[in-house]
Every structure is written in structure tokens, then in C-alpha cells.
DSSP file (Angstrom, degrees, kcal/mol; ACC not computed):
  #  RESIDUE AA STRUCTURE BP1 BP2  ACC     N-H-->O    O-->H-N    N-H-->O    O-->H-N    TCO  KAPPA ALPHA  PHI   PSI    X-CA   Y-CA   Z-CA
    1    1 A X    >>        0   0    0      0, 0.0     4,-2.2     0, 0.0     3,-0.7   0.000 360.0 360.0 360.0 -52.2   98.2  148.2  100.5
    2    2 A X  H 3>  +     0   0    0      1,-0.2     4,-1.8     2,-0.2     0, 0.0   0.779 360.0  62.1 -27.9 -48.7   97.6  145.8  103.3
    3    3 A X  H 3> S+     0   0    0      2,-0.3     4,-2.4     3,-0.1    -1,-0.2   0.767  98.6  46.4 -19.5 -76.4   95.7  144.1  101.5
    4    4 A X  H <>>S+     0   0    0     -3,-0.7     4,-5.2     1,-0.3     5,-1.0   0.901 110.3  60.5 -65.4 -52.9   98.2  143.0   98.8
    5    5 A X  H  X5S+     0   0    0     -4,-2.2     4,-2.5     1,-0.2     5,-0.3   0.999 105.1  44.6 -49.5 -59.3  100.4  142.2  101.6
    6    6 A X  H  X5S+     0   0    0     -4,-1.8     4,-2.1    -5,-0.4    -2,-0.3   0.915 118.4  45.7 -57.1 -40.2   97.9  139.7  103.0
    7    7 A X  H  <5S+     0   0    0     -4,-2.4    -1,-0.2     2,-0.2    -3,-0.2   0.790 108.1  51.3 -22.6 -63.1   97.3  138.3   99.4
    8    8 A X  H >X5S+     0   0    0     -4,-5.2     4,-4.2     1,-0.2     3,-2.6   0.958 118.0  41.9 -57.4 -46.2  100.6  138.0   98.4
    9    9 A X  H 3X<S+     0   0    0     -4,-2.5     4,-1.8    -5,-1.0    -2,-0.2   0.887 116.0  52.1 -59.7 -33.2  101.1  135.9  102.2
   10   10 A X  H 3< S+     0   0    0     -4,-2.1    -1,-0.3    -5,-0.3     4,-0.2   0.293 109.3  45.0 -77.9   8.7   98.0  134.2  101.6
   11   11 A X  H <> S+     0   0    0     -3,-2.6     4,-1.8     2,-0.1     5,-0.2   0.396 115.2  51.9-143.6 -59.7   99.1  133.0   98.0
   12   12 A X  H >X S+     0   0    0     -4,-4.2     4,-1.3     2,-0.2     3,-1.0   0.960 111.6  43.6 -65.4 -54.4  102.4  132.0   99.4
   13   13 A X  H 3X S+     0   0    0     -4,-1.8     4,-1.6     1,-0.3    -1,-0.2   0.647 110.4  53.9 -38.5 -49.3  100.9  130.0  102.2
   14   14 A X  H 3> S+     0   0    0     -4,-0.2     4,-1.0     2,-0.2    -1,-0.3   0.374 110.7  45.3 -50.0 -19.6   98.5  128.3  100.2
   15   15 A X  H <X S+     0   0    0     -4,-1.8     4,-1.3    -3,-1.0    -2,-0.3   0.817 109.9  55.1 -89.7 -30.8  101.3  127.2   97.7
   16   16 A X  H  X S+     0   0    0     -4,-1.3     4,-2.8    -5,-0.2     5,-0.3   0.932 112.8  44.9 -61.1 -63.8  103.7  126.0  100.9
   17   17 A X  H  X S+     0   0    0     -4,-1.6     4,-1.6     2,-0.2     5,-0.2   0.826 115.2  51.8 -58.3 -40.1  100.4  123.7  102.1
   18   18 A X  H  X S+     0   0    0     -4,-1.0     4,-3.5     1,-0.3    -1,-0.2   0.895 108.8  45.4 -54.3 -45.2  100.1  122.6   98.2
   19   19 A X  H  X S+     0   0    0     -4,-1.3     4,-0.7     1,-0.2    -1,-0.3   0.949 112.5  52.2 -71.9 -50.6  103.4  121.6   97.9
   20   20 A X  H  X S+     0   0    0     -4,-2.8     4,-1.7     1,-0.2     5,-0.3   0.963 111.6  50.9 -57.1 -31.7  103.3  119.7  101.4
   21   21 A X  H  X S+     0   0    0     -4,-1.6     4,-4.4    -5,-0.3     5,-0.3   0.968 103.8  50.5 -55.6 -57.2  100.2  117.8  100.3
   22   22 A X  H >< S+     0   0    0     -4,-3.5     3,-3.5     1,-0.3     4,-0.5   0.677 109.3  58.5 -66.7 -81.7  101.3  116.6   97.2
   23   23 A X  H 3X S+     0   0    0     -4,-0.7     4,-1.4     1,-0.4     5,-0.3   0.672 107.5  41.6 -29.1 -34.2  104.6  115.2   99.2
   24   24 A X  H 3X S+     0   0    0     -4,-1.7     4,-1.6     3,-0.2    -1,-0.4   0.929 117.3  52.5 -92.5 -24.2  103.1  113.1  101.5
   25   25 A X  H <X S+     0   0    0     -4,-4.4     4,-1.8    -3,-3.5    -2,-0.2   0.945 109.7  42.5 -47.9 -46.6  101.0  112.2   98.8
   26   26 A X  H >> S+     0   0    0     -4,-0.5     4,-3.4    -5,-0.3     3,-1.4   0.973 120.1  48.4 -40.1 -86.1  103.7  111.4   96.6
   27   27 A X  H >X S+     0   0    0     -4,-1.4     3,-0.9     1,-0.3     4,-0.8   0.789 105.6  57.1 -54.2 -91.3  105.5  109.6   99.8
   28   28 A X  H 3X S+     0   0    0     -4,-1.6     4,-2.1    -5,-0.3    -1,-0.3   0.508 107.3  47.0  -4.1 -66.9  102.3  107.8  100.6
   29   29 A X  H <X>S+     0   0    0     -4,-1.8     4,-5.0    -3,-1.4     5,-0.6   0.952 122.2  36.0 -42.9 -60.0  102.3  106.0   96.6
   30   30 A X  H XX5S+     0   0    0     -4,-3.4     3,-1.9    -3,-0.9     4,-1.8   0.869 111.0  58.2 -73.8 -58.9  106.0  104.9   96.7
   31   31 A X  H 3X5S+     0   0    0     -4,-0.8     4,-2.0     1,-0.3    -2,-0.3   0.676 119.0  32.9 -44.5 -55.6  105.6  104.2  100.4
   32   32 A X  H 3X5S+     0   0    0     -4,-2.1     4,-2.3    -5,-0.3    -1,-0.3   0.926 116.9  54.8 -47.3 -58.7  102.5  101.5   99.1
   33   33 A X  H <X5S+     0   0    0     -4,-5.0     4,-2.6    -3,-1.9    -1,-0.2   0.892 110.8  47.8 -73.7 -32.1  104.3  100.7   95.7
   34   34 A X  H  X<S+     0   0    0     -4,-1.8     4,-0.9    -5,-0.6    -1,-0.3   0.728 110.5  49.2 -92.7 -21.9  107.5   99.6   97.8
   35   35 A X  H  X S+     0   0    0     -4,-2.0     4,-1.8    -5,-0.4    -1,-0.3   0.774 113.8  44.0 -69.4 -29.8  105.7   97.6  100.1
   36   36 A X  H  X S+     0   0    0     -4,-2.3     4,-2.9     2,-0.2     5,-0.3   0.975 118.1  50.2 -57.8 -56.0  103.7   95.7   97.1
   37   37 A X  H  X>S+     0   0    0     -4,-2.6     4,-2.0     1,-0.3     5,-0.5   0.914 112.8  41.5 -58.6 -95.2  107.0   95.5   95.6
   38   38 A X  I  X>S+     0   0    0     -4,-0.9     4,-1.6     2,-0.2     5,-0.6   0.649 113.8  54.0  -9.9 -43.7  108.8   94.1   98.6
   39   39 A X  I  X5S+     0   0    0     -4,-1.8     4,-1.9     1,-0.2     3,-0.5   0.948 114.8  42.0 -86.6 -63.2  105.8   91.5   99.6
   40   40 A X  I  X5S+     0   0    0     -4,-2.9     4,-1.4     1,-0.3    -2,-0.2   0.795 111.2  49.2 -78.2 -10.5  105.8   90.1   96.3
   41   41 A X  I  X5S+     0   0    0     -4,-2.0     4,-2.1    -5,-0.3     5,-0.4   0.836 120.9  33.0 -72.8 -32.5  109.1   89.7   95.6
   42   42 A X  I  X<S+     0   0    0     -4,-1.6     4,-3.5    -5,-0.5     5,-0.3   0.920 112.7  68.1 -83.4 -36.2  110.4   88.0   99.0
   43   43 A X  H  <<S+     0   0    0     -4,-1.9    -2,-0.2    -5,-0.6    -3,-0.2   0.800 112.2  34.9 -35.4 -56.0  106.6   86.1   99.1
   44   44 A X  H >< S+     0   0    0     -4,-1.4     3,-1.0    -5,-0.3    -1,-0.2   0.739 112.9  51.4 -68.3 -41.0  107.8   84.4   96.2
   45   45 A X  H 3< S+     0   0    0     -4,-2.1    -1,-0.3     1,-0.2    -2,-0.2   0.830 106.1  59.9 -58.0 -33.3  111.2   83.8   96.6
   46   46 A X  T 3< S+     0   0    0     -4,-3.5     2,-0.9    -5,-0.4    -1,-0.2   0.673  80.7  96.0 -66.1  -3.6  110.5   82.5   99.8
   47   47 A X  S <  S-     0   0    0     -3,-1.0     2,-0.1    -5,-0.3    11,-0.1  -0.794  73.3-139.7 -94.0 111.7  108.2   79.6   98.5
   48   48 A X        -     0   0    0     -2,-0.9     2,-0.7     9,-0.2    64,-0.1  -0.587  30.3 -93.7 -68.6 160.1  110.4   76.8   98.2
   49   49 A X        -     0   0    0     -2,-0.1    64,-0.2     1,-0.1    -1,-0.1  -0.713  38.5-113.3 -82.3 105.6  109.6   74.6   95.0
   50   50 A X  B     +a  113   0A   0     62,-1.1    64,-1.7    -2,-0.7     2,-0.2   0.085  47.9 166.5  -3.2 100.6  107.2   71.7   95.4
   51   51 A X    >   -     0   0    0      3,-0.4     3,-1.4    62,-0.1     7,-0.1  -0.752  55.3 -84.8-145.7 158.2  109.3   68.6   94.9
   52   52 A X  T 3  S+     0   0    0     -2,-0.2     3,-0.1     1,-0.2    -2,-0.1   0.435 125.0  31.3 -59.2   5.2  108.1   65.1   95.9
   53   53 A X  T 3  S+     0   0    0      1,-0.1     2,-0.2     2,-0.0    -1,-0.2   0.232 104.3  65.6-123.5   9.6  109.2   65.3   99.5
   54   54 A X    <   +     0   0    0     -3,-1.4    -3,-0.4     1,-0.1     4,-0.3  -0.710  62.2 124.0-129.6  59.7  108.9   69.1  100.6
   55   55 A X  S  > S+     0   0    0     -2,-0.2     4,-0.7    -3,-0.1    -1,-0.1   0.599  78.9  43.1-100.7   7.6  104.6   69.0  100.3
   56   56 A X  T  4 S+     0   0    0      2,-0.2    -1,-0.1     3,-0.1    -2,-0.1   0.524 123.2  40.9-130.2  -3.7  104.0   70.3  104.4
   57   57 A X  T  > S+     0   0    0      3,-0.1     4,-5.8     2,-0.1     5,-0.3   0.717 115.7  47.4 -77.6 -52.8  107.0   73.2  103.9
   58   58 A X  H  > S+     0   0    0     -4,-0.3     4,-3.6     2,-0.2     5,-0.3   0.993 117.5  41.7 -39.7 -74.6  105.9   74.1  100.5
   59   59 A X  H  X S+     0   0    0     -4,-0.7     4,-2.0     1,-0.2    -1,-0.2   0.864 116.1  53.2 -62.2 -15.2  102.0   74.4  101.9
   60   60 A X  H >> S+     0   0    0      1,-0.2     4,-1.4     2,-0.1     3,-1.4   0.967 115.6  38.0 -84.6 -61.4  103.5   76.1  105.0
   61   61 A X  H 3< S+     0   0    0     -4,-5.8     4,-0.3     1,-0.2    -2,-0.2   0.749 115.9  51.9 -40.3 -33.7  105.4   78.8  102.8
   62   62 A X  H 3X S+     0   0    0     -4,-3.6     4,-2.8    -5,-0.3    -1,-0.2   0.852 108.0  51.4 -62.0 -38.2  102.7   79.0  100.5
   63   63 A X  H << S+     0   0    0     -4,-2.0     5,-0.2    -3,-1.4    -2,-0.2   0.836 111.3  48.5 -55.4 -44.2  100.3   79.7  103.4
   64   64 A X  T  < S+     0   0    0     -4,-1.4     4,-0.5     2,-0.2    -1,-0.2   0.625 108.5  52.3 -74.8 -26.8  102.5   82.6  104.9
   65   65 A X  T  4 S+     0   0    0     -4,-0.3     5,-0.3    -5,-0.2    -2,-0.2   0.884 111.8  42.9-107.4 -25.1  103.0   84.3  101.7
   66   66 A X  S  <>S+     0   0    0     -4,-2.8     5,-0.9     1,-0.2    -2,-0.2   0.055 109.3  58.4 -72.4  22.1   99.0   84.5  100.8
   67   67 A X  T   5S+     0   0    0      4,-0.2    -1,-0.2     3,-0.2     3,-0.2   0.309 109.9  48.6 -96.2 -40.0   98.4   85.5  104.4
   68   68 A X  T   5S+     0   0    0     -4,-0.5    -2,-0.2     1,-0.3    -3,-0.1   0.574 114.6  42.8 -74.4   3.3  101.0   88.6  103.5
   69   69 A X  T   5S-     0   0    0     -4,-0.2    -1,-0.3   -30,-0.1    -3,-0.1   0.075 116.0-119.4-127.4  -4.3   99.4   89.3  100.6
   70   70 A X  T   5S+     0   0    0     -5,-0.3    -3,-0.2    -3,-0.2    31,-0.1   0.903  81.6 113.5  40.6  61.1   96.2   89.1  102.1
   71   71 A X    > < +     0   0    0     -5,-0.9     3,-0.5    30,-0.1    -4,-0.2   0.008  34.1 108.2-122.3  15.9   94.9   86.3   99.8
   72   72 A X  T >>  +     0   0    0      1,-0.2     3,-4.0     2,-0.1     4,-0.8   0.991  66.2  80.1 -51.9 -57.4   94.6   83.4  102.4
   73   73 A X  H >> S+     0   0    0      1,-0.3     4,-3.2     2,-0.2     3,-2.0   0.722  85.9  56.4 -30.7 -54.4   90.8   84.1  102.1
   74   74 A X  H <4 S+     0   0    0     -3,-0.5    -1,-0.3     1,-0.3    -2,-0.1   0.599 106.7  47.0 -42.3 -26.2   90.9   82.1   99.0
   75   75 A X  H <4 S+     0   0    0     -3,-4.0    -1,-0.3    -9,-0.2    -2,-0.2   0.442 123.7  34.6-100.2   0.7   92.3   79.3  100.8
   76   76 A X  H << S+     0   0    0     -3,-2.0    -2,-0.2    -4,-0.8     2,-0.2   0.759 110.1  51.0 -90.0 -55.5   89.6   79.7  103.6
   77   77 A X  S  < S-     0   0    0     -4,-3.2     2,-0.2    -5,-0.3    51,-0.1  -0.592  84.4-114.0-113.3 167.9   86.6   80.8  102.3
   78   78 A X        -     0   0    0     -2,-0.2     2,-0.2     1,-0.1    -1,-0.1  -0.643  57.6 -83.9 -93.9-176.9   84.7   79.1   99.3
   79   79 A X        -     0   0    0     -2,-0.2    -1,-0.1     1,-0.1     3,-0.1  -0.346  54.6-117.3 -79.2 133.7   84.6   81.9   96.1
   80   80 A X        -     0   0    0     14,-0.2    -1,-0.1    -2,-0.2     3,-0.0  -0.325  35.8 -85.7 -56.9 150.4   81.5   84.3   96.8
   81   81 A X        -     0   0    0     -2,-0.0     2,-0.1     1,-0.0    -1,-0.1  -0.346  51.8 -94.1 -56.6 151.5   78.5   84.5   94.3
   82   82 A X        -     0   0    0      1,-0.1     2,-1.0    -3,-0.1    10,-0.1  -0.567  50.4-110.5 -66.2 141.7   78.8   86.7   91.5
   83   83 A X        -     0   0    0      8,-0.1     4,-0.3    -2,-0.1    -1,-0.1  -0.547  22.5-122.0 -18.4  57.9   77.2   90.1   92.3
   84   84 A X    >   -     0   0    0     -2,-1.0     3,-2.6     1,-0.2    -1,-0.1  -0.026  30.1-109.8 -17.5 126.2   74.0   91.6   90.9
   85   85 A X  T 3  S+     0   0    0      1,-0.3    -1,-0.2     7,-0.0     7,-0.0   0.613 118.2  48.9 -28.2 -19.2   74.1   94.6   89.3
   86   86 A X  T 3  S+     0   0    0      2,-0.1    -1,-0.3     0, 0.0    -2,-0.1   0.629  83.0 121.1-103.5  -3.2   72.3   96.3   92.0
   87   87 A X  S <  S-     0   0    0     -3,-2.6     2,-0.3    -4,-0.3    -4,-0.0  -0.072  71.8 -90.7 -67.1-175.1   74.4   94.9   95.1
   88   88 A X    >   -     0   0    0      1,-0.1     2,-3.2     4,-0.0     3,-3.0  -0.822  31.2-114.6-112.5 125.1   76.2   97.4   97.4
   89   89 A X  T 3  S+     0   0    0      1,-0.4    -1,-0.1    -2,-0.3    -2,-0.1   0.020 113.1  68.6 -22.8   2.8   79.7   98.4   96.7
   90   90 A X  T 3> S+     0   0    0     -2,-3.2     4,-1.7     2,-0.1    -1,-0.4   0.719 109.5  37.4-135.1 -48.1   80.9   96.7   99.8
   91   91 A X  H <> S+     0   0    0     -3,-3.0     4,-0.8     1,-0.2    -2,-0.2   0.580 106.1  59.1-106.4   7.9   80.1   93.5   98.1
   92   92 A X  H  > S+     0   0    0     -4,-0.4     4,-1.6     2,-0.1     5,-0.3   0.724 110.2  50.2 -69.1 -51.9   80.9   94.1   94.8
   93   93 A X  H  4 S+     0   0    0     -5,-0.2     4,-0.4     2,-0.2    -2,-0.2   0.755 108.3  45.4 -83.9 -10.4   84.5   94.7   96.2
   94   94 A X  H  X>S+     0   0    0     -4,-1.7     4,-2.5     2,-0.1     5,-0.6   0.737 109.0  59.3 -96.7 -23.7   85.0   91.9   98.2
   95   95 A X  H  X5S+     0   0    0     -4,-0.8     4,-1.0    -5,-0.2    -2,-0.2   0.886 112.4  43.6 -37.1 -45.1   83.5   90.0   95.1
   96   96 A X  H  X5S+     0   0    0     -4,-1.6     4,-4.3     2,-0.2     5,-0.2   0.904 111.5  52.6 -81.1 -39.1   86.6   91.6   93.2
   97   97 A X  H >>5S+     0   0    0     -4,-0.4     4,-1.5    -5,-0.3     3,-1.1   0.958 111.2  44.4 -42.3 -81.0   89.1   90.9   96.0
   98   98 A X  H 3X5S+     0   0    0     -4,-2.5     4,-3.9     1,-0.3     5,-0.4   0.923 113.1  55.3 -46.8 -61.9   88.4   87.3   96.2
   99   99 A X  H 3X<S+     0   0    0     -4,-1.0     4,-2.9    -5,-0.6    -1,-0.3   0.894 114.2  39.2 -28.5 -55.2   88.4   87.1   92.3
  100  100 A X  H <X S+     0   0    0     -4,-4.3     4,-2.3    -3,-1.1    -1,-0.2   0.991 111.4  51.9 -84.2 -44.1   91.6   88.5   92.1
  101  101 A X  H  X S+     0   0    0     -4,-1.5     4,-3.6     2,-0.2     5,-0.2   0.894 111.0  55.6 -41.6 -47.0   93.5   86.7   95.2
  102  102 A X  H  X S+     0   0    0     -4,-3.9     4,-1.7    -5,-0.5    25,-0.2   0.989 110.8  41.7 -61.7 -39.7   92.2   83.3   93.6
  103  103 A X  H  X S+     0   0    0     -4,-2.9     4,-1.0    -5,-0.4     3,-0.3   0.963 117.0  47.9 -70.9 -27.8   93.8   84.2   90.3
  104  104 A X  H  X S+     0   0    0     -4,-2.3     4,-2.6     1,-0.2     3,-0.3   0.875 116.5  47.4 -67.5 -30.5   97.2   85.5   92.2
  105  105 A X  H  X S+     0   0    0     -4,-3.6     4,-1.5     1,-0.2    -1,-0.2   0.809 108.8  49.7 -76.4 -17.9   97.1   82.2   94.3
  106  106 A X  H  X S+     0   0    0     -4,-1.7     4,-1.3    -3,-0.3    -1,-0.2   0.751 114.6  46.8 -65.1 -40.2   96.6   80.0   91.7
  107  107 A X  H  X S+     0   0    0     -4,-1.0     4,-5.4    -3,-0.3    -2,-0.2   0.816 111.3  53.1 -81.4 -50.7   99.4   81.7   89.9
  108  108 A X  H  X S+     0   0    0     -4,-2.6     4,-0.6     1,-0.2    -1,-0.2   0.761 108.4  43.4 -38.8 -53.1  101.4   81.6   92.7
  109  109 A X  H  < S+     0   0    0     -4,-1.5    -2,-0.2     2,-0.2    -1,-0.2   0.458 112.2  54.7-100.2 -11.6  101.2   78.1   93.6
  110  110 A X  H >< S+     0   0    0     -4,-1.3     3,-1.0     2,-0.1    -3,-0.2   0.847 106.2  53.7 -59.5 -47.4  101.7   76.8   89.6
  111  111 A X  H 3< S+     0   0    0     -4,-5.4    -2,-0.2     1,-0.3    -3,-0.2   0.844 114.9  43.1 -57.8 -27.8  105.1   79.1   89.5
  112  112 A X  T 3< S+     0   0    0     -4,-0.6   -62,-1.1   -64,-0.1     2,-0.4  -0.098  93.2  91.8 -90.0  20.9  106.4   76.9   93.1
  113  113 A X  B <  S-a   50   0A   0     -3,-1.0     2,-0.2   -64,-0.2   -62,-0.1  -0.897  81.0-125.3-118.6 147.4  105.3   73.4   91.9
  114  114 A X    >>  -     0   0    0    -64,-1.7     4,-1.2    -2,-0.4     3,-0.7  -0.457  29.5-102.5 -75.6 164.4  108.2   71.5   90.0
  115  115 A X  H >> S+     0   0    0      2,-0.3     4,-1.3     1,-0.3     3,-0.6   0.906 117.4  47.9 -73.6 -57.9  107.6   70.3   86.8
  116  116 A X  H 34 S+     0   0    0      1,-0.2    -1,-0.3     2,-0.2   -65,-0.0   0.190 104.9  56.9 -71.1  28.6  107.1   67.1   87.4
  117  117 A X  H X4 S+     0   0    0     -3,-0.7     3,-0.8   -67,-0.1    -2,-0.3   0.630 110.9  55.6-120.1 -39.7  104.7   67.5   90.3
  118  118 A X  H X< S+     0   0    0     -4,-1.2     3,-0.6    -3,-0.6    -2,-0.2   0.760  90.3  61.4  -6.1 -72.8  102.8   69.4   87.7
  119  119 A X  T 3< S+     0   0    0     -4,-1.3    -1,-0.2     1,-0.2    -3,-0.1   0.677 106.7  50.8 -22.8 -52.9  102.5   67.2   85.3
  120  120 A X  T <  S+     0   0    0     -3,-0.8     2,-0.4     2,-0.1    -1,-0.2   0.215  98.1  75.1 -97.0  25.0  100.4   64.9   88.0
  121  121 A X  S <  S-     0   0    0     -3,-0.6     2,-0.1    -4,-0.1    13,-0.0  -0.991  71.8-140.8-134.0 130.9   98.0   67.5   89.0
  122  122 A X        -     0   0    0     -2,-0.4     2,-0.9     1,-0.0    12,-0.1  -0.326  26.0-127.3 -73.8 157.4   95.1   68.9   87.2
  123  123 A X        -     0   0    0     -2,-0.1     7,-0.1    10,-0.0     4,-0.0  -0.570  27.4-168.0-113.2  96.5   94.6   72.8   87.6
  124  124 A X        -     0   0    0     -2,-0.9     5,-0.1     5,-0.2     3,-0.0  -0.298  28.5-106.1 -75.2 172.6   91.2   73.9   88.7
  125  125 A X  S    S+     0   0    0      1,-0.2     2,-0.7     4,-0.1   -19,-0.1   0.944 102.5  64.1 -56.1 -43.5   89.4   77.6   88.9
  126  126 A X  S >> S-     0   0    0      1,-0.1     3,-5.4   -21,-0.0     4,-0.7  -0.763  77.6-145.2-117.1 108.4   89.7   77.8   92.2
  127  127 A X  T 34 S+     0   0    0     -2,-0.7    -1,-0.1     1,-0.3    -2,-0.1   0.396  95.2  56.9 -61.3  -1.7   92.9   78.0   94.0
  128  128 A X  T 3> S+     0   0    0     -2,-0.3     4,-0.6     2,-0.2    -1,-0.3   0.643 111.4  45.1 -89.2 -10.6   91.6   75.8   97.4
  129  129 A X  H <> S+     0   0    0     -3,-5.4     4,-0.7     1,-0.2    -5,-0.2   0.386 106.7  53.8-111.7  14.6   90.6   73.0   95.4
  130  130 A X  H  X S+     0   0    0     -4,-0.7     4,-0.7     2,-0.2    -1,-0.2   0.441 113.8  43.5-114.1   9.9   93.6   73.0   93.5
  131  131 A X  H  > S+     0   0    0      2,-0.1     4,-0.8     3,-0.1    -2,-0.2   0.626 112.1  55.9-107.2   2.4   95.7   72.9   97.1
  132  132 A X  H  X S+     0   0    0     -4,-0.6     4,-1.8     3,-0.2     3,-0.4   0.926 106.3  49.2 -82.7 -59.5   93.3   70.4   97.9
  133  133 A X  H  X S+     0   0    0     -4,-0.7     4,-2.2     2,-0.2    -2,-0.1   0.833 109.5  49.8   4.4 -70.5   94.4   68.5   94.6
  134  134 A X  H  X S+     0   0    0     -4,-0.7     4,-1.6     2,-0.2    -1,-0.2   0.834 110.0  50.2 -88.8 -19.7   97.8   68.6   95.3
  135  135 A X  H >X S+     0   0    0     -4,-0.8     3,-2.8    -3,-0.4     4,-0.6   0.997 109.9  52.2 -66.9 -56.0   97.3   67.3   99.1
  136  136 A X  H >X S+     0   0    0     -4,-1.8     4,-4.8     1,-0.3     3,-1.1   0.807 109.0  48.6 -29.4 -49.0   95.3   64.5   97.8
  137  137 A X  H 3< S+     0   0    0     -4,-2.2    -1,-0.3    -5,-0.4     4,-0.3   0.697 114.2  47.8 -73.6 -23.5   98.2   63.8   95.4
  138  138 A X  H << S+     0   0    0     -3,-2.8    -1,-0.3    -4,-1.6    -2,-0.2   0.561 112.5  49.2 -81.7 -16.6  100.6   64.0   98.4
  139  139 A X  H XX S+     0   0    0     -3,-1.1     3,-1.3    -4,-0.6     4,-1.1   0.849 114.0  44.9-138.0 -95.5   98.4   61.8  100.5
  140  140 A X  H 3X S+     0   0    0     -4,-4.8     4,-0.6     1,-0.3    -2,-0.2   0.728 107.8  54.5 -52.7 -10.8   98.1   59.2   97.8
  141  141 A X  H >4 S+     0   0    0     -4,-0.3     3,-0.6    -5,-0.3    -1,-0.3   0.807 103.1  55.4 -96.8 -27.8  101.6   59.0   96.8
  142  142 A X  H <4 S+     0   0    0     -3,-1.3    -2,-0.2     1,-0.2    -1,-0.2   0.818 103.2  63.6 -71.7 -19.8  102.9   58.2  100.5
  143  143 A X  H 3<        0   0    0     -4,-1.1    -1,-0.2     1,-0.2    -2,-0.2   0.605 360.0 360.0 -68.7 -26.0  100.3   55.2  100.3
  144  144 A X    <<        0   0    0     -4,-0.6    -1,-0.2    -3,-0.6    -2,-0.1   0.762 360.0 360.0 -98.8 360.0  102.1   53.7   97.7
């Protein structure tokens, strides 16, 4: 009879822990999704739009919100080599990282450009030579 008693308590105890797990898991997820949410919604809003006189606030906003997003590497580093099939997960996943931070910065820094600052800038793969692009273009247009 003891026995059953201990069961029952051990059945109950083990469902108590389940149910705590899965809540901080649970709270863990949104806790994540609502910081993702949060960084990209103010990163962006916070980038003022690229106009012929704003280019060293613009690149300072830009800088600040792909350091928060943790895709300054892309403006830092050149793009890694593509991966062999046999390399080691460690660099297969910074392979993927960089890959994806170049398309989000790229993305990034076309939605903030005005339209006609657009217009005079080609878009290259790789989002440091297309902010190098658009300094050039800031750089040549104060020369004339």
C-alpha cells in the first residue's frame, strides 16, 4: 500500500517538474521571439532615410543597428569561403551566419536609402562593398 502511495507522489511530482519545464521553456521562446521582435523593429525605425545630406548619421544608425543584430561582421569582415562538405559544424555555421547577416544588411540598408540616392548606386552581393559604394558616391558628390 505504501507503495501506491509513493507512486501516486512520484507521478505527481514528476508531472509538477514537467509542467515547470515546459514553462520556462515556453518563457524562454517568447522571451527570444520578443527580443528579435523588439531589435528589429526599433533597429529599423531608428535608421534615418539616406538623403543627399544625412550620409555620416545614416552610416552611424546603420552601424548601431547591425551591431544589435549582430550583423556588423558583414561590415567588418570580408564574406568567408564556402564550406566543404566535410568542414566542422563550427564553420559551417559561421559560414551560415555571415550568409544570412549579408542578405539582412543589404536589405536593411536598400529599405533606408531614399529613392533617389538609389537610383545612383549600383547594389552589389556583398553588403560592405555596397556601403562602400554608397561612401564613394558621398565622397564624390561633395567634390562637385
Amino acid at each position: 500500500m505504501a507503495e501506491q502511495g509513493d507512486n501516486k507522489f512520484y507521478k505527481a511530482e514528476k508531472f509538477k517538474n514537467s509542467l515547470q519545464n515546459n514553462f520556462v521553456m515556453e518563457r524562454k521562446v517568447i522571451d527570444h521571439c520578443l527580443q528579435i521582435s523588439c531589435n528589429v523593429l526599433i533597429n529599423h525605425n531608428l535608421i534615418e532615410t539616406l538623403i543627399s545630406s544625412n550620409y555620416k548619421k545614416w552610416r552611424d544608425d546603420l552601424e548601431i543597428a547591425l551591431g544589435l543584430l549582430d550583423y556588423e561582421m558583414v561590415l567588418e569582415e570580408d564574406a568567408p569561403m564556402v564550406p566543404a562538405a566535410n568542414a566542422s559544424a563550427e564553420t559551417k555555421s559561421k559560414y551560415a551566419k555571415w550568409t544570412k547577416g549579408n542578405k539582412m544588411a543589404i536589405l536593411i540598408m536598400k529599405r533606408s536609402i531614399s529613392p533617389s540616392v538609389k537610383g545612383s548606386i549600383t547594389t552589389p552581393e556583398k553588403a560592405k562593398e555596397l556601403l562602400k559604394s554608397i561612401g564613394e558616391f558621398f565622397l564624390e558628390s561633395k567634390k562637385v
